[in-house]
C-alpha positions in Angstrom: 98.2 67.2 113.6 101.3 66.1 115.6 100.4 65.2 119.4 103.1 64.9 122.0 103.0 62.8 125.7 102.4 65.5 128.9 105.0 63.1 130.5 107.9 63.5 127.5 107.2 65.8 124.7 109.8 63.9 122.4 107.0 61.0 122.4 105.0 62.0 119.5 101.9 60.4 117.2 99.7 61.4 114.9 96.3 62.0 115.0 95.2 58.6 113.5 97.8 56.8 116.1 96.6 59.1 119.4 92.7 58.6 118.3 93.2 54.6 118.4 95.7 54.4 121.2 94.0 56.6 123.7 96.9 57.2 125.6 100.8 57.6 125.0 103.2 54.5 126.4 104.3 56.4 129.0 100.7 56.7 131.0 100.8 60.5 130.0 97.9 62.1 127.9 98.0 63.6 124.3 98.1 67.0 123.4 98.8 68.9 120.2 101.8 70.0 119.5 100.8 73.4 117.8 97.6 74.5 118.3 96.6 76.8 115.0 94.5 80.0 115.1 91.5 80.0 113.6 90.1 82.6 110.8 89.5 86.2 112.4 87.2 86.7 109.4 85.2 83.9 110.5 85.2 84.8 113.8 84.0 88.3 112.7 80.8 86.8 111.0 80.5 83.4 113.2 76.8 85.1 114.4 75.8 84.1 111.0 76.9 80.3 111.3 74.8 77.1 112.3 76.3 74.9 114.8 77.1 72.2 111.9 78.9 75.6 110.3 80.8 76.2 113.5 81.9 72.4 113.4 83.5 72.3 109.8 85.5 75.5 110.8 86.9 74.3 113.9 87.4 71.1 112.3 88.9 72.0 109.5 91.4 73.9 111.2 93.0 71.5 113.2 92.8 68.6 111.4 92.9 69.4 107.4 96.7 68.2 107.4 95.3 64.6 108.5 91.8 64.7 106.7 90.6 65.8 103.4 88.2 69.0 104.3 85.4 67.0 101.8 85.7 64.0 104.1 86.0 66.7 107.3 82.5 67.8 106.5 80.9 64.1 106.1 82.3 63.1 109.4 80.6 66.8 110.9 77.4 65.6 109.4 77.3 62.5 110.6 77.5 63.4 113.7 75.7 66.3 114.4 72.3 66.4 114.0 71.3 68.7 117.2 72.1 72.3 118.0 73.6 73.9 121.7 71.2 76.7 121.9 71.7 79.5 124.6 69.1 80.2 126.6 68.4 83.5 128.7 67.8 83.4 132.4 68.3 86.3 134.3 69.7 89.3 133.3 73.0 88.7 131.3 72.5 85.5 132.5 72.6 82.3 130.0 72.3 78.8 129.9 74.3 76.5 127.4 72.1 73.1 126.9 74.0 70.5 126.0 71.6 68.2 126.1 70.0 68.1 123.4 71.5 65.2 121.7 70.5 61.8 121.8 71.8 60.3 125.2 70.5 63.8 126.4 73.8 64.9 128.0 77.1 66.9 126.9 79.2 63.9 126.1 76.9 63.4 122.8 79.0 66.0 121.1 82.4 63.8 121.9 81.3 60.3 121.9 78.8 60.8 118.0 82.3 63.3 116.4 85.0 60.2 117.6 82.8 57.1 116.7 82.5 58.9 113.5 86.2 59.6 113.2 87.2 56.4 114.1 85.1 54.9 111.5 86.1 57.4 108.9 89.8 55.7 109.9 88.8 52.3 109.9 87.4 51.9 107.1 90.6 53.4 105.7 92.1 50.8 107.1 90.2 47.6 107.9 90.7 47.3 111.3 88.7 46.0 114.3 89.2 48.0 117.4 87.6 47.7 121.4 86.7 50.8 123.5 87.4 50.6 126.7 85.4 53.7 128.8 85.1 54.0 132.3 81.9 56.7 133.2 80.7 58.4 136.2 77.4 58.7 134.6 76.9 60.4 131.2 79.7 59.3 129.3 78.2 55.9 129.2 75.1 56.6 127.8 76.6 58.9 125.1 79.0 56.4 124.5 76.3 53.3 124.5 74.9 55.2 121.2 77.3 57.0 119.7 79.1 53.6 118.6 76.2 51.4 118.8 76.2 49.2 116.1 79.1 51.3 114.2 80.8 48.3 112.2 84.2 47.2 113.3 84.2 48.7 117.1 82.8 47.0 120.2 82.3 48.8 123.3 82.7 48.0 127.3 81.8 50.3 129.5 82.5 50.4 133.1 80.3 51.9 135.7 80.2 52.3 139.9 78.0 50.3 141.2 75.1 52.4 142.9 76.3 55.9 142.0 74.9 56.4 138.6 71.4 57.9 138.3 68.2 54.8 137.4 67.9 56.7 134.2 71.7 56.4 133.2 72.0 53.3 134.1 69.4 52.2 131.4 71.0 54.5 128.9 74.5 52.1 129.0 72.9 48.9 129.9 70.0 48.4 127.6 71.5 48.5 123.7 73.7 45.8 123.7 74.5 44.1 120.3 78.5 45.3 120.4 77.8 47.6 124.0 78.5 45.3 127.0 78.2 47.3 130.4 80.3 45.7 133.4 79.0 47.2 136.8 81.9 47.7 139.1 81.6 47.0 142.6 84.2 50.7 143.3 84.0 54.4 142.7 84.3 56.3 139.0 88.6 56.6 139.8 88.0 52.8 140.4 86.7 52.1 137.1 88.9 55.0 135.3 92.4 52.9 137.1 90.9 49.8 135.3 90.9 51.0 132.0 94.0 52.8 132.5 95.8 49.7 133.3 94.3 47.8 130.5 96.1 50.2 128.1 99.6 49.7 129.7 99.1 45.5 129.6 101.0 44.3 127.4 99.3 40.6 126.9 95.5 42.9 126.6 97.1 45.1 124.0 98.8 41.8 122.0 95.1 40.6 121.4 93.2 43.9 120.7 93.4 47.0 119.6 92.4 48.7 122.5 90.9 52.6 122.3 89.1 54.8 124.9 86.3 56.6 125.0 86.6 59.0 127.7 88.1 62.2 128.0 91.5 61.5 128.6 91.3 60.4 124.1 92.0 63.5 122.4 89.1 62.7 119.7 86.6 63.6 122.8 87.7 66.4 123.2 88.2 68.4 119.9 84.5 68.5 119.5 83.6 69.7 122.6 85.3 72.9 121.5 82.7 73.5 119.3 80.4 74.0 121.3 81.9 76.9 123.0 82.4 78.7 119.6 78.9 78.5 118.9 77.8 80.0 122.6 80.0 82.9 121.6 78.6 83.5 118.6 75.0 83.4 120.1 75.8 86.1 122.6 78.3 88.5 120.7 76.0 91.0 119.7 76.2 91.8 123.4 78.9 93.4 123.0 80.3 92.3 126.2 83.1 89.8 127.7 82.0 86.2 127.8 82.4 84.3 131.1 82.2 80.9 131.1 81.2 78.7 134.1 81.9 74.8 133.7 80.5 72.1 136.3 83.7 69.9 136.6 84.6 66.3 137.1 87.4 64.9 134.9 88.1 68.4 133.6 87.6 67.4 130.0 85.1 69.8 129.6 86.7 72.7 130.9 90.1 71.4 128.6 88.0 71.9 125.4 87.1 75.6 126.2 90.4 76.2 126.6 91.4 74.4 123.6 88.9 77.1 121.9 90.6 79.6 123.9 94.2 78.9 122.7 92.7 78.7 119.4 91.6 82.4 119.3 88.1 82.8 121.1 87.6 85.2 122.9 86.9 84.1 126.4 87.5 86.8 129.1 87.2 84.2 132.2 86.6 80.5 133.0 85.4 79.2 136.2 85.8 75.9 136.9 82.9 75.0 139.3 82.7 71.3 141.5 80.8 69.8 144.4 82.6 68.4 147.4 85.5 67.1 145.1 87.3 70.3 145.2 90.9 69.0 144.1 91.0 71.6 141.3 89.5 75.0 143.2 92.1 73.8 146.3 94.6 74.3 143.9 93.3 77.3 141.8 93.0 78.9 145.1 96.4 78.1 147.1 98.9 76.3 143.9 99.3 72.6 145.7 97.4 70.0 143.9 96.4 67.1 145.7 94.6 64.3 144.9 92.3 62.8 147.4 89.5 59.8 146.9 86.5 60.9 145.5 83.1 61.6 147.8 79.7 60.8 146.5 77.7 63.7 146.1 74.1 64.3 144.5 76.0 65.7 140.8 77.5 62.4 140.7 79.1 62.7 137.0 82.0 65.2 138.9 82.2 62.4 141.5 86.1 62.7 141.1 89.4 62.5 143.3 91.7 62.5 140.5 90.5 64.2 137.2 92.7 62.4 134.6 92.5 66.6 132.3 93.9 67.9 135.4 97.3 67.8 133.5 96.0 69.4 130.2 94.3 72.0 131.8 97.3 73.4 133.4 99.5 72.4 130.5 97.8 74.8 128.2 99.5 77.7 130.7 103.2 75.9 130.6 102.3 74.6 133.8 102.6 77.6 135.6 100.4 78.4 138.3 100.4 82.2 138.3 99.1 81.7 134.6 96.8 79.5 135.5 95.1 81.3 138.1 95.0 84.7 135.9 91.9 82.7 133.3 90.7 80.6 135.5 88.9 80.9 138.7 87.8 78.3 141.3 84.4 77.3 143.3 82.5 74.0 144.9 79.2 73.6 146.0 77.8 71.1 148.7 74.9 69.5 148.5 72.5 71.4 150.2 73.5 74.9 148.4 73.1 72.7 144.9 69.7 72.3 146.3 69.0 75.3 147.1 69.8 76.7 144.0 67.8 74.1 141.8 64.5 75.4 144.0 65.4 78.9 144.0 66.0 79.2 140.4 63.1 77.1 139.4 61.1 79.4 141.7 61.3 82.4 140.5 62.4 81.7 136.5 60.5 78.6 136.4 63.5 77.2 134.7 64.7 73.6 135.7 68.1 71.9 136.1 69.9 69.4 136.9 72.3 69.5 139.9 75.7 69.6 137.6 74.0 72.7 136.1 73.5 73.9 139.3 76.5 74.0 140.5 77.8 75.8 137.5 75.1 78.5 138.4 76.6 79.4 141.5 80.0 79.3 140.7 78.7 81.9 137.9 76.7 83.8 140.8 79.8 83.6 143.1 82.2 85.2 140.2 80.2 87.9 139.2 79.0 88.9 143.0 82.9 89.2 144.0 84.6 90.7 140.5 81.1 92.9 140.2 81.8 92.9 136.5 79.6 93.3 133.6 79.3 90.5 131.5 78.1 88.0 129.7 77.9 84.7 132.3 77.6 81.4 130.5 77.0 78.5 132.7 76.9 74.6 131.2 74.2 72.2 131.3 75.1 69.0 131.0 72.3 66.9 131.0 68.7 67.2 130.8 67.3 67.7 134.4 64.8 64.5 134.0 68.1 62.1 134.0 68.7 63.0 137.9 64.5 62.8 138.3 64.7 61.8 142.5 67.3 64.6 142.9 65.1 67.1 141.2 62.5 66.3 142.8 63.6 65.9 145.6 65.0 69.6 145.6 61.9 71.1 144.3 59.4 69.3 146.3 57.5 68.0 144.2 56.7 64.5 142.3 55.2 65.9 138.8 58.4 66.8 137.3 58.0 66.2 133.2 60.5 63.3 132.2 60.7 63.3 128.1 59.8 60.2 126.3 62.9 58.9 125.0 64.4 59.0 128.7 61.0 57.6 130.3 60.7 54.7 127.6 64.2 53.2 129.1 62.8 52.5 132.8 60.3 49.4 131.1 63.4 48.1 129.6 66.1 45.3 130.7 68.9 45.7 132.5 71.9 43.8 130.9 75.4 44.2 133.2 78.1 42.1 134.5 79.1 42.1 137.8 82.8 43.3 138.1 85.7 43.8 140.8 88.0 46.4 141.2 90.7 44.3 140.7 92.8 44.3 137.8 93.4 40.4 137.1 89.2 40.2 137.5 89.2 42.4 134.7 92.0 41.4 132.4 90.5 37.7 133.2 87.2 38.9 131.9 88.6 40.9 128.8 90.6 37.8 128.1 87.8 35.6 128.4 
């Protein structure tokens, strides 16, 4: 796989080099220069294939010039070792959970496929590298354990002070051994400039080898494809077009559906759902895109001004708006209709979420009550409802909501995080240090 720079495409790397680097020298992001089709026949039968299955395929496909497909399948089963089941909730109607891994949030299916690449590659090649990630609330966790303890890496993660749920905070700040957690007196775009910067210094990048672990590193977001491939293939035998409805932050998400999208499955629409931080709807809707700071809302992970994927997302249509617009539609959600929609739903389904799943239940609802088309409606859920307990509760009314015993063991346990700055030198200083 050959990956050229959004800002020149003459600025190539290869997989190995993009992985480890993060991001090109130019501040631009990653993306593959041809994207390869993957087998009709296996699309044709993909009912009949495990998530694990599904993986290896997708895999296989893009990356078998870099990887040999017996070591491809090792690095699937190393990190996989939890399903994305569909699950009905109205009448043509589903909800992907993506929580079922062990951070209990989407970004398990990233952080557990890179931390195993990476080490696939480093052990190749005897290095030592650091991760630098910057989270608005589940990266972090899924991060925290996807390379805890993996030999050779050591992680920081950087977090907003106060906008992170109690539940994710534990989740990044209780491992430690190589996780270190630095609690950053700013906003998610606050943290995300820090790392951003860190990647550019030139004195930083002399003494480590410096990778990310966010979205913006294209090994994130290769295996969130996956997962769309395998909601296809547990609604197919409907026989009808499948919608998908993505609650949206950094846009990384929405990036790897499209990803599987380019590579041949068949999507009819996407919507690409926020809260109040409606950079990406404003411009679905009227073509300017304008980035604004972000606002803190009660779905805190999408908590963002200035989503890093906007560029990919739109690059995957030539940049062209009219193109754009035509697979992708637009909606946000306040506070009070996420809300709303948690009790509502939980009401008459008795079906609980979170309020990022929420909000990509009404931009579902809002889609099909305007285009009044039949199909299949997929909406995300990106973390297990118990990680955002006082907001659930909250919204339902109620104090007895069930929190799962690998999330409720973490509240007894220590946190462990350095305060941090937003400013640059205070962070270089520390890395340095």
């Amino acid at each position: 796989m050959i990956l050229y720079s959004t800002k020149n495409t003459q600025l190539k790397a290869s997989l190995e080099e993009a992985v480890f680097r993060s991001l090109p020298a130019d501040n631009g992001l990653y993306m593959p220069e041809h994207i390869p089709s993957i087998s009709p026949a296996f699309l044709a039968n993909i009912e009949q294939r495990s998530f694990n299955e599904i993986a290896f395929e997708v895999s296989k496909t893009l990356l078998s010039d870099d990887i040999p497909e017996a070591d491809i399948l090792r690095i699937v089963e190393r990190a996989f070792d939890f399903d994305a089941p569909v699950v009905p909730i109205e009448d043509k109607t589903y909800c992907l959970e993506l929580f079922h891994g062990p951070s209990m949030a989407f970004k398990d299916f990233g952080a557990r496929f890179m931390a195993s690449l990476m080490s696939y590659f480093l052990v190749r090649s005897q290095q030592e590298i650091r991760i630098l990630v910057a989270t608005s609330g589940d990266t972090g966790g899924a991060v925290a354990q996807g390379f805890h303890n993996v030999p050779g890496i050591n992680v920081t993660i950087l977090y907003p002070s106060g906008k992170v749920s109690d539940i994710q905070e534990k989740q990044l700040t209780t491992l430690g051994g190589n996780v270190t957690a630095l609690e950053v007196d700013g906003t998610f775009d606050d943290c995300q400039a820090l790392v951003k910067q860190a990647f550019l210094d030139d004195e930083l990048n002399k003494k480590y080898n410096l990778a990310s672990a966010n979205s913006i590193n294209i090994s994130r977001l290769i295996p969130q494809s996956f997962y769309y491939f395998r909601a296809y293939a547990q609604v197919k035998q409907l026989g009808l077009p499948v919608v998908f409805s993505v609650p949206s932050g950094n846009f990384g998400n929405l990036s790897a559906g499209l990803l599987a999208y380019r590579m041949g499955l068949p999507v009819a629409h996407f919507i690409a759902t926020t809260n109040r931080n409606n950079v990406v709807p404003n411009y679905l809707s009227n073509g300017n895109y304008a980035p604004v700071p972000s606002v803190e809302t009660i779905s805190n992970a999408m908590d963002v001004g200035n989503p890093s994927n906007f560029v990919r997302m739109t690059r995957f249509f030539g940049d062209e708006w009219a193109k754009v617009k035509q697979d992708i539609s637009g909606f946000w959600f306040n506070d009070d209709q996420t809300k709303a929609a948690m009790r509502e739903v939980y009401d008459r389904t008795g079906y609980l979420m979170c309020p990022h799943t929420a909000v990509a239940y009404l931009g579902l609802k809002e889609y099909t009550n305007l285009t009044q088309k039949e199909v299949a409606g997929v909406f995300l859920s990106t973390a297990h409802y118990a990680k955002f307990l006082n907001v659930v509760e909250e919204a339902l009314g109620t104090g007895d909501v069930e929190i799962p015993t690998r999330l409720s063991d973490l509240l007894s346990k220590e946190k462990v995080a350095t305060p941090m700055t937003k400013q640059f030198a205070d962070f270089k200083a520390y890395l340095l240090g």
